[in-house]
N, C-alpha and C positions, 0 to 999 in steps of 0.2 A: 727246371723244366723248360722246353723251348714251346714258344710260340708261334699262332700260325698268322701270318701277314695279310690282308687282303691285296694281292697284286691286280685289284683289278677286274669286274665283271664275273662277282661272283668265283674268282681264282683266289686259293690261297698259296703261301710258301711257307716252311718252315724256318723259322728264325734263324733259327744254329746254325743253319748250313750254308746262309748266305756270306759269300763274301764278298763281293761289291755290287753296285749297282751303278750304272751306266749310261750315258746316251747313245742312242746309236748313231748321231753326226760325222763321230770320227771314223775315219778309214779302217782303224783297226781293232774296233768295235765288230765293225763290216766285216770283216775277215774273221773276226773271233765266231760270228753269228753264221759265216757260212760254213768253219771247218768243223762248229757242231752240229750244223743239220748233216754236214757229209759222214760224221759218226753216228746220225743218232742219238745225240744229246740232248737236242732241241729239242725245249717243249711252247708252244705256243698259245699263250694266256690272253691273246691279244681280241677273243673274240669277230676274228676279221675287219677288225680297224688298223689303223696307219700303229705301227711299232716305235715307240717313242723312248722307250729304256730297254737297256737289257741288264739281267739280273744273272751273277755267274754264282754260281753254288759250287762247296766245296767237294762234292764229288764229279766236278769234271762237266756239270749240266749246265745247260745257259736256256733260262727261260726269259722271255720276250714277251714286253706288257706294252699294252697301251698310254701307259698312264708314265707321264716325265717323272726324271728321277727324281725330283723336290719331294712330290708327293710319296713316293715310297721311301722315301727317307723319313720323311713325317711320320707318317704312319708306325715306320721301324722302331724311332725314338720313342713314340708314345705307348708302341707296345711293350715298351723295356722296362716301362716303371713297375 
């Protein structure tokens, strides 16, 4: 059974369907985070703070958190046990 992640301010994800998690420093991060909002994929968890990870899920959706990827990494490992 998957579980659901706190990405952050009250945001959850589902576990299963993540498949990476990201910074958004890099250029193609940047470009990943713009050709999904130009689809419609983007979902925004960031509560209107600065966007610090982005999180790609396996159907195609890129949701955008506040919170660095260390921490949602954390979090992922700990919800696994």
């Amino acid at each position: 059974m998957d579980k659901l992640i706190n990405a952050g301010y009250g945001n959850c994800i589902n576990s299963g369907k993540v498949i990476s998690v990201v910074s958004i420093d890099s250029a193609p991060s940047k470009r990943l985070v713009s050709m999904a909002k130009d689809a419609g994929k983007a979902i925004d968890a960031t509560q209107g703070r600065k966007t610090k990870s982005v999180i790609v899920m396996d159907d195609g959706y890129v949701v955008l958190s506040a919170l660095v990827p260390d921490t949602i990494a954390i979090r992922f490992n700990d919800n696994i046990k």
